[in-house]
C-alpha positions in Angstrom: 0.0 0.0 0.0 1.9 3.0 -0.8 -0.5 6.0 1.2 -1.6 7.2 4.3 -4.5 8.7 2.0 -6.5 9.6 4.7 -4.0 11.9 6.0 -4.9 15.5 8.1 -3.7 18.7 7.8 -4.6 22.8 8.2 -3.8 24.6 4.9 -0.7 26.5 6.7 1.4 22.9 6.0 0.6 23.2 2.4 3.7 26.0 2.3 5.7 23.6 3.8 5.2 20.7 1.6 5.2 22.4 -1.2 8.9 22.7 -0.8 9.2 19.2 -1.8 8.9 19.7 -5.7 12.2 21.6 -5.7 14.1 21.5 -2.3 14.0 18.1 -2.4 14.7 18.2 -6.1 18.8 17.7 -4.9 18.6 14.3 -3.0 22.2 14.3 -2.7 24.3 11.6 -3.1 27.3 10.2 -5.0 25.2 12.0 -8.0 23.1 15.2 -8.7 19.6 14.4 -8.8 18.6 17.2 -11.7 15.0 17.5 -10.6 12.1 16.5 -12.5 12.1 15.2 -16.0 9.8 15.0 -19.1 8.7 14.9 -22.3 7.2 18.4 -24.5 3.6 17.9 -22.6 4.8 18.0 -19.4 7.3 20.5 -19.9 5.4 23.4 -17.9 4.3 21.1 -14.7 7.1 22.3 -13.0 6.5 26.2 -13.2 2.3 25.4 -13.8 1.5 22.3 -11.9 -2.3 22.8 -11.8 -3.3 24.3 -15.4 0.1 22.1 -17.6 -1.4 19.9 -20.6 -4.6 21.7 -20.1 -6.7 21.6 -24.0 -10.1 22.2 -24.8 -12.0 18.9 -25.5 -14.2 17.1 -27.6 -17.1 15.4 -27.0 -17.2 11.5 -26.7 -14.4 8.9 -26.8 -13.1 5.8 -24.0 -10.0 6.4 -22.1 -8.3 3.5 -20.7 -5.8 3.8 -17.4 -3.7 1.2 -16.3 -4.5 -0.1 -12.8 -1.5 -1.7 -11.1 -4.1 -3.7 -8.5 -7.6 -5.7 -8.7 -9.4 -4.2 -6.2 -10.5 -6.3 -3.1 -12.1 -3.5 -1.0 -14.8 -1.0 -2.0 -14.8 1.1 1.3 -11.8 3.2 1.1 -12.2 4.4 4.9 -11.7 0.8 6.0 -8.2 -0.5 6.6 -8.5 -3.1 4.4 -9.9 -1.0 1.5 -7.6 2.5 2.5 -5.2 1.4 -0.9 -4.2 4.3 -3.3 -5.3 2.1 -6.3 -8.8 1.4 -4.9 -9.1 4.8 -4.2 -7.9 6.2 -7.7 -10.5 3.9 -9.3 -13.5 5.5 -6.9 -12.7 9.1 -7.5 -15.0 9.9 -10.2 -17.6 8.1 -8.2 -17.7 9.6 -4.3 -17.5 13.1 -2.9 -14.9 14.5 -1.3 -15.0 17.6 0.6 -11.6 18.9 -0.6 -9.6 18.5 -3.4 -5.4 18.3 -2.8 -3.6 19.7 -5.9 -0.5 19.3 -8.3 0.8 22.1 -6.3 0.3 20.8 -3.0 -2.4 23.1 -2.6 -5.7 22.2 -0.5 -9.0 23.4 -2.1 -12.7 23.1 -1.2 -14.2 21.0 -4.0 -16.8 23.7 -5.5 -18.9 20.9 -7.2 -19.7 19.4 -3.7 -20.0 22.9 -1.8 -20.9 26.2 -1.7 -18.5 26.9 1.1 -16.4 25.7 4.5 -15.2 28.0 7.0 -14.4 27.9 10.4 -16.5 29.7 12.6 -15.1 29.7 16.1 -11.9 28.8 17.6 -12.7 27.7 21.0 -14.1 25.2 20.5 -12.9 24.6 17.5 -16.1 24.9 15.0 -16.1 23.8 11.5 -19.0 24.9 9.4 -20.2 22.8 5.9 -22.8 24.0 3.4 -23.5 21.6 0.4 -25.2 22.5 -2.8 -28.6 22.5 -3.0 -28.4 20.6 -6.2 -25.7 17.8 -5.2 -27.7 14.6 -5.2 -26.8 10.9 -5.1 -27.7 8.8 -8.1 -30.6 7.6 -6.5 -32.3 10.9 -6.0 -31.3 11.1 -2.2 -29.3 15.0 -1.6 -26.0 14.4 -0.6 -26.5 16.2 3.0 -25.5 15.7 6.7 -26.7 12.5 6.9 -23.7 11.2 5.0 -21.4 13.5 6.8 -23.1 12.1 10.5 -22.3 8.5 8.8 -18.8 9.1 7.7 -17.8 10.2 11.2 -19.9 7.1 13.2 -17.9 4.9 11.5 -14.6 6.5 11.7 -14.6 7.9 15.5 -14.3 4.8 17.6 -17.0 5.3 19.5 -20.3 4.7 17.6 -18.8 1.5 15.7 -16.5 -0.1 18.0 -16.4 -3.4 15.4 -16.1 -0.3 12.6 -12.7 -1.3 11.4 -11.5 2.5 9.5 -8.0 3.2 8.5 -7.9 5.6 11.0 -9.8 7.3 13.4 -8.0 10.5 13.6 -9.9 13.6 13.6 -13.2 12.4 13.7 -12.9 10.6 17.3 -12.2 14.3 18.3 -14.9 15.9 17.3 -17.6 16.3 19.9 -20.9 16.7 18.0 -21.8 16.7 13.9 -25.3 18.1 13.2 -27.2 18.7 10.1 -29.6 22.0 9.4 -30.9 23.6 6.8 -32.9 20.6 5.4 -29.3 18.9 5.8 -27.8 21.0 3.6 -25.8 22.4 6.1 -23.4 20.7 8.6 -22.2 22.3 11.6 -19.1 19.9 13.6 -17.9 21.5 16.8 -14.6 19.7 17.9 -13.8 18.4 21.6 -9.9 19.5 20.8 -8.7 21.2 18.1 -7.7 19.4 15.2 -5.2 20.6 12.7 -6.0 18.5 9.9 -9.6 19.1 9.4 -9.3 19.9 5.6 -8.7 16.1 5.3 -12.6 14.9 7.0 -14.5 13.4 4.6 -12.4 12.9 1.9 -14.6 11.1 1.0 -18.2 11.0 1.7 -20.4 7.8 1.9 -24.2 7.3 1.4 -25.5 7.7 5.0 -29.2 6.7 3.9 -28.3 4.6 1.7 -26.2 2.5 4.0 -28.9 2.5 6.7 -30.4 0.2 4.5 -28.0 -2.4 5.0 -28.0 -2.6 8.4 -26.3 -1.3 11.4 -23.1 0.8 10.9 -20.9 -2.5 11.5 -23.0 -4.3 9.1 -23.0 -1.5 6.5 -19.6 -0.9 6.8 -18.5 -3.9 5.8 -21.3 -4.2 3.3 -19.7 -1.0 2.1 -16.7 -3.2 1.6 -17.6 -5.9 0.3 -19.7 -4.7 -2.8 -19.3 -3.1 -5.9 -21.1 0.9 -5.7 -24.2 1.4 -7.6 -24.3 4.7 -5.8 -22.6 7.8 -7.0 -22.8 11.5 -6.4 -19.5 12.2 -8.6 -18.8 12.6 -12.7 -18.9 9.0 -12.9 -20.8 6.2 -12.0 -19.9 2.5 -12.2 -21.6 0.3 -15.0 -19.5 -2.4 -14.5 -16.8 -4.7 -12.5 -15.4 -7.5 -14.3 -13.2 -9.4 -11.4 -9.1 -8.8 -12.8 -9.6 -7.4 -15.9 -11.9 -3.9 -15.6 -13.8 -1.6 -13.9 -15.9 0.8 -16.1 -17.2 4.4 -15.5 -19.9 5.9 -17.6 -21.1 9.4 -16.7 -23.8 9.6 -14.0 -27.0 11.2 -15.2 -27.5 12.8 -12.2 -24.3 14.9 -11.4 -25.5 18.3 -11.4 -21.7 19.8 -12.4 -20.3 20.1 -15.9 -20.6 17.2 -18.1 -17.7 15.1 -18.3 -16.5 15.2 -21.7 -16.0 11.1 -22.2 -18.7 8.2 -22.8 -16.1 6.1 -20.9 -13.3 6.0 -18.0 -12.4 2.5 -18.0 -9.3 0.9 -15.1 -7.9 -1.5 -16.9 -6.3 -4.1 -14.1 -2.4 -5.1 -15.1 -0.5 -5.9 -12.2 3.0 -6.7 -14.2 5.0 -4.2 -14.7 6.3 -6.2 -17.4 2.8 -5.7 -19.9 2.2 -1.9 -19.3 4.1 -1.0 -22.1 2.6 -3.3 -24.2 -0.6 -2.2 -23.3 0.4 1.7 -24.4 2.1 0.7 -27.4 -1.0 -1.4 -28.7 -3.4 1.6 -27.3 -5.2 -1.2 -24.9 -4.7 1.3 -22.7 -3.8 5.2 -22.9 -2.7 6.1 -19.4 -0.2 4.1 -16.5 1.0 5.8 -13.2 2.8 2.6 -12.0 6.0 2.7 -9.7 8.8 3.3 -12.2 11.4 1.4 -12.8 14.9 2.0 -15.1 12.9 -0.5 -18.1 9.4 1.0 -17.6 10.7 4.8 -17.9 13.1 4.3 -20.8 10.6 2.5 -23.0 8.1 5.0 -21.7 10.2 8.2 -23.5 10.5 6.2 -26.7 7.0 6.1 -26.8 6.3 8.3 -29.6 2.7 9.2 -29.4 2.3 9.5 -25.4 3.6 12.5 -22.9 5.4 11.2 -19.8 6.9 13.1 -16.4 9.3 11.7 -13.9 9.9 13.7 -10.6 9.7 13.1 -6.8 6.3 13.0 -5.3 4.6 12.7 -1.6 5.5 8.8 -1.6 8.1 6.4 0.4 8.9 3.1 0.6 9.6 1.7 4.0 10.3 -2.3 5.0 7.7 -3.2 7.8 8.2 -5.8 10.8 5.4 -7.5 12.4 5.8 -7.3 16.2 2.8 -10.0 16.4 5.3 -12.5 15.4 6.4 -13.4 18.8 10.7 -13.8 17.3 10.3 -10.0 15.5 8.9 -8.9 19.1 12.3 -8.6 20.4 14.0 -5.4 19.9 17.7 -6.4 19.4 16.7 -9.1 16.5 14.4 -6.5 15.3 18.0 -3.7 15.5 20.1 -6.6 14.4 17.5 -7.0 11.1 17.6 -3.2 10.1 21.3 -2.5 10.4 21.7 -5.8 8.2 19.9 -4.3 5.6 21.7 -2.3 3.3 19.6 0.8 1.9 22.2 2.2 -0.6 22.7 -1.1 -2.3 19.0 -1.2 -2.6 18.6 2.2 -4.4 21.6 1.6 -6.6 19.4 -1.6 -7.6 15.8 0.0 -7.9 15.1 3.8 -8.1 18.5 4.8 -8.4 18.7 3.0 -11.9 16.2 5.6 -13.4 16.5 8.4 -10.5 20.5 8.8 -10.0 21.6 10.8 -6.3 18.5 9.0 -4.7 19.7 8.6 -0.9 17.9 6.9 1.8 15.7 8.9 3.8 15.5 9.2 7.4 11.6 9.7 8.4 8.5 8.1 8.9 6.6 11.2 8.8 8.6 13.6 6.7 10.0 13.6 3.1 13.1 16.0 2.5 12.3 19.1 1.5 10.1 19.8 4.2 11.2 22.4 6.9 10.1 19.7 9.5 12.0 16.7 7.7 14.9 15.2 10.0 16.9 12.4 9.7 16.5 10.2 13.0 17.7 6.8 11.3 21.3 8.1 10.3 22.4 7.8 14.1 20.8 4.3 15.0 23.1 2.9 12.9 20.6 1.0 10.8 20.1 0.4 6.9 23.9 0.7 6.2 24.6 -2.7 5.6 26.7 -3.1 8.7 26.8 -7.3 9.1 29.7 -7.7 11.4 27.4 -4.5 13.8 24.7 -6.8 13.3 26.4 -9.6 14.3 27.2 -8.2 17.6 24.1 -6.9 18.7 22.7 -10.2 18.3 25.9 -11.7 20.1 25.7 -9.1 23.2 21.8 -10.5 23.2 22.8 -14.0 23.5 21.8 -14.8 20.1 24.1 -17.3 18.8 25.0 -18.7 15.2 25.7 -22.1 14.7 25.7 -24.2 10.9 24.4 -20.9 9.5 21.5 -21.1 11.7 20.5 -18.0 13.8 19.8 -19.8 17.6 17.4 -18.0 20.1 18.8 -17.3 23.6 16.5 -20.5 23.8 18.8 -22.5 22.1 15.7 -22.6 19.4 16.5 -21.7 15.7 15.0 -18.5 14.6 12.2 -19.7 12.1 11.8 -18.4 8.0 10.1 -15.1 7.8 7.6 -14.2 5.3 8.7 -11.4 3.4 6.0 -10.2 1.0 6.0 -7.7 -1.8 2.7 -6.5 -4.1 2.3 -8.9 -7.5 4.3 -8.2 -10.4 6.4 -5.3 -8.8 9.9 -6.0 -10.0 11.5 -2.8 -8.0 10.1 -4.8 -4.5 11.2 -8.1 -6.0 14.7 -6.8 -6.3 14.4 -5.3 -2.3 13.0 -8.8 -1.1 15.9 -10.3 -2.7 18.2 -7.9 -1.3 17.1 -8.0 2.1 17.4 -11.7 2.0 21.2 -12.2 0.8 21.6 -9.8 4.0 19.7 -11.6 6.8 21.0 -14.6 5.4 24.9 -13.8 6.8 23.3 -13.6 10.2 21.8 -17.0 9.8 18.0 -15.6 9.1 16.2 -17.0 6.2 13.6 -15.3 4.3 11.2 -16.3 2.2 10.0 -13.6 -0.2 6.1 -14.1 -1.1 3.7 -12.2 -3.4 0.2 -10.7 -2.8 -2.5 -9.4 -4.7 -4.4 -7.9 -1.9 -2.1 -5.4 -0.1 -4.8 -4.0 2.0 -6.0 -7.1 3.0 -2.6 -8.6 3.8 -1.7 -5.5 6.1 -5.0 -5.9 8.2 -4.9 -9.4 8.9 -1.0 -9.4 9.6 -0.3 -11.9 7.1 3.1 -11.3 6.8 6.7 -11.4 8.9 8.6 -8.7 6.8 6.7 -6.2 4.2 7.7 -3.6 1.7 5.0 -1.1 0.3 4.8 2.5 0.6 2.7 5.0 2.3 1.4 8.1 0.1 1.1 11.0 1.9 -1.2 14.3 1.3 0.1 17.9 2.3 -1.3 17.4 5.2 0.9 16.1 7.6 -0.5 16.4 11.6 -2.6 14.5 12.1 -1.4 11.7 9.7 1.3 10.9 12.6 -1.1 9.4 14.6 -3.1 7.8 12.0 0.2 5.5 10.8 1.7 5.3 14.5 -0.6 5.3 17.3 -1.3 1.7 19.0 -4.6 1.7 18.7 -4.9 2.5 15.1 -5.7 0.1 12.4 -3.1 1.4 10.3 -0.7 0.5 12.5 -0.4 -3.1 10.7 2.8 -4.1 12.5 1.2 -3.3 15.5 4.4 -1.3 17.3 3.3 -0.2 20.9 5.2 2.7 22.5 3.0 5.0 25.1 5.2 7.7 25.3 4.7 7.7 21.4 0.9 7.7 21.7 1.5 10.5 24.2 3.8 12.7 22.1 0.8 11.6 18.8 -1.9 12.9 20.4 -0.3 15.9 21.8 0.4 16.9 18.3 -2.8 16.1 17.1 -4.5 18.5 19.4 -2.3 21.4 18.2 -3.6 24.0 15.3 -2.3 25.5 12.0 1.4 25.0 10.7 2.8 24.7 14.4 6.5 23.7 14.9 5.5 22.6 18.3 3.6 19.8 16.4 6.5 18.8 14.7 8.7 18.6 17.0 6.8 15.8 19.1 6.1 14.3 15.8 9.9 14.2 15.5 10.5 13.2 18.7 8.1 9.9 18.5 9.6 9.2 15.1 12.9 9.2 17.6 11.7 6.6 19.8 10.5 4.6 16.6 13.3 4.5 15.0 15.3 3.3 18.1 12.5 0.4 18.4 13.8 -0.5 14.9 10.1 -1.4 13.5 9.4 0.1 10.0 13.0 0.9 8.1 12.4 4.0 5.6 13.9 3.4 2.4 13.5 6.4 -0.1 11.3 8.8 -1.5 9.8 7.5 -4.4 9.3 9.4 -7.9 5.8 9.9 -9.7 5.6 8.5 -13.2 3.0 9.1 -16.0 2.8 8.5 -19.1 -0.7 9.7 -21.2 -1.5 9.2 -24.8 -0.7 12.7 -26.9 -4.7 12.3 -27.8 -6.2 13.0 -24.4 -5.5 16.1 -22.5 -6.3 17.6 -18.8 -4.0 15.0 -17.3 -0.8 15.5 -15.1 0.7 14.6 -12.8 0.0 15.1 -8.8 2.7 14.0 -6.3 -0.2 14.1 -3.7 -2.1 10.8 -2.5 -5.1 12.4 -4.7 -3.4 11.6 -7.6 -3.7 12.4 -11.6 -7.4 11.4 -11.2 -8.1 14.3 -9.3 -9.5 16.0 -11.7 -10.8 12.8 -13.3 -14.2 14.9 -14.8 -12.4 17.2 -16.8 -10.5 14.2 -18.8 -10.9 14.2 -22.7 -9.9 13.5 -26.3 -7.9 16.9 -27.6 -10.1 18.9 -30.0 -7.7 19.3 -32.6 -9.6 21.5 -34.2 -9.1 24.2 -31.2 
């Protein structure tokens, strides 16, 4: 899974992330990286993030995006469904409050609203009006009962068996009321909340849901079932299991009328057929992790645009504490200063993204005024065997016949290291990380999965590499990816002097370096626990036919889709 998508933030953090598209531009190294690259198309994304490869459209015409997972999930607030992918192929379908842009910029989504403001600071009041005209598909207004709905099953205490990526934000807010026929929604917080902007991104049918039962039963109803509800562009007309999901354009959206008969995801989850696909048109767009391969044949691509350049994204190798061997902090130290993070960029990003170094937090990406590295001094992800070695020695870990003995005298069993299907650059990291923990007498058996989200939740794994993508907003995501009693916390790491430092920050308002400094300081403690081992910050990659225009790219966990209703064929003829 490569997001914390339902990140937090105020608008004051947008400033400082939006440092990342060119401070972080150098990522130092034994080379210069030169920033971001690309073809003619996407020459101006740099200086015009939100408006480059903007053209006027033409009526009609199927556009088809490549869609590096099936999708196992159809409730994108639960931890199972909270995967960039599944949320990509739901944008045109469910409402979302605000909007998080190319430039890093958070906007109120003018379709859905005619305005949000807060109206008092103590407490902390948050005021919603919707459109009058915004309806779901099935006649019912979008309106507070959704927003009442969202929040139940997100805060913790209405749904205890409610099983959300994360409950941050909405299990502060005191009450959620609807007025105004519903059409306006007034949410008055118990503590402030810095990342409000990223509530009810997105919305959910609250009537509709009622009708399937209480908000545990819904919920997972919600999950398990394609949508034939919609108050977006789109709407779905159809889910073919591996192979497709198609959008054609909901009668009843009450904004401008998406120019294309069609949006369909194509499903390829091999790297290996994408370009293929784009070369025989089967499909016209891919956003996939690149890898050296993938981006050269993508620029010899004559007839398609493509950018490369760093985005909101970084890879990180998981442990799971439930394992009752990876609950012991020195094997756990012992594993991550094995690992060698340099050899693993040279291998993977670095072929295609030259000066990529590893990165040193798990709630940061360089660039940012808050980013600081609090790996480098732990000693961990330099490849250091012989350090290794010796923690596990001054343990009373022993290692006899290549075998790896407990202080037990018990041989430390095979871990499960698993990786998303058909992702070569992970492939290469699995196999990496094993040649290492193999000199300390650990074997490792790498494993694919087709269901990341569902993987994560139910722990099925030892060892895991995927990504989390992050939006501008960066508060109140801490505690969504750290805190012990969040169900994004896969690995299950408890530390209550991190939940203390979380929640502080959580509580604190605006752009406030007080908030990132206790961030920083239970990213410390993390890192000394040796539980999730950042690797780098990854680059974003697109590549869109030369016939379609209103696509670019978005390092943000919103994506190139999020504008998915202004997507059309060029009008040549312009």
């Amino acid at each position: 899974m490569h997001m914390n998508r339902p990140s937090r933030g105020l608008i004051g953090l947008v400033a400082v992330a939006a440092m990342v598209l060119s401070a972080s531009a150098c990522a130092g190294g034994g080379k210069e990286d030169k920033g971001p690259d690309s073809s003619i198309g996407f020459a101006e994304c740099v200086q015009k993030p939100n408006t480059c490869n903007t053209g006027k459209t033409k009526a009609g015409g199927t556009i088809v995006y490549g869609l590096g997972k099936d999708i196992k999930a159809w409730n994108t607030l639960s931890s199972a469904g909270n995967t960039l992918e599944y949320s990509y192929a739901l944008f045109g379908v469910l409402p979302r409050v605000h909007l998080f842009y190319p430039d890093l910029s958070v906007q109120v989504n003018k379709d859905l609203m005619d305005s949000v403001e807060i109206t008092s600071k103590s407490p902390m009041t948050v005021v919603y009006k919707i459109k009058k005209e915004a309806v779901w598909n099935n006649g019912d207004p979008v309106s507070a009962d959704d927003f009442i709905y969202t929040w139940k099953v997100q805060n913790a205490k209405d749904c205890p068996l409610c099983k959300p990526a994360t409950t941050a934000g909405f299990s502060s807010v005191d009450t959620l009321t609807g007025s105004d026929g519903g059409k306006t929604v007034t949410m008055v917080f118990k503590d402030p909340y810095p990342d409000w902007q990223g509530l009810f991104v997105p919305l959910y049918p609250g009537k509709f849901a009622a009708t399937k039962g209480d908000l545990a039963t819904s919920f997972t109803w919600l999950e398990q079932n394609v949508p034939t509800y919609s108050a977006g562009p789109y709407k779905i007309d159809k889910y073919e299991s591996n192979f497709a999901l198609t959008l054609v354009p909901n009668d009843k959206w009450w904004g401008a009328k998406p120019p294309l008969d069609k949006v369909i995801f194509r499903i390829i989850t091999k790297d290996s057929e994408l370009i293929p696909a784009m070369r025989n048109r089967e499909i016209n767009v891919m956003a996939p992790i690149p890898t050296a391969d993938l981006v050269a044949q993508a620029k010899e691509l004559s007839d398609s645009h493509w950018y490369l350049g760093k985005n909101l994204s970084w890879e990180h190798i998981d442990l799971n504490l439930k394992n009752p061997v990876l609950a012991d902090k020195a094997l756990r130290q012992a594993i991550f200063t094995a690992i060698d993070r340099q050899a693993i960029i040279d291998k993977t990003v670095g072929q295609y993204a030259p000066g990529t170094k590893p990165i040193g937090s798990h709630n940061f990406v360089p660039g940012m005024t808050a980013y600081k590295d609090l790996v480098e001094s732990t000693g961990q992800g330099k490849g250091n065997i012989e350090g290794a070695k010796k923690i596990l020695t001054d343990a009373g870990y022993k290692i006899e016949g290549g075998k790896l003995l407990t202080k037990a005298g018990t041989a430390v069993p095979t871990l499960r290291m698993r990786h998303t299907t058909g992702n070569q650059l992970r492939k290469d990291t699995c196999e990496l990380v094993a040649e290492s923990l193999k000199k300390l007498g650990i074997d490792v058996k790498v494993e694919q999965t087709d269901d990341l989200g569902g993987t994560l939740t139910k722990g099925d794994f030892d060892i895991m590499i995927f990504a989390w993508v992050l939006s501008p907003l960066r508060i109140g995501g801490a505690k969504q990816l750290w805190h012990s009693t969040s169900a994004s916390n896969y690995g299950k790491w408890v530390n209550p002097e991190s939940d203390k430092l979380l929640e502080e920050a959580a509580k604190t308002v605006g752009d406030d370096p007080k908030a990132h400094e206790l961030i920083n300081q239970a990213d410390a403690l993390m890192s000394a626990d040796a539980y999730v081992l950042p690797l780098f910050q990854r680059e974003v990659f697109i590549s869109v036919n030369k016939q379609y225009t209103n696509l670019r790219p978005n390092p943000t966990n919103h994506g190139s889709v999020y504008n998915i209703g202004t997507w059309g064929l060029l009008d040549q003829a312009q």
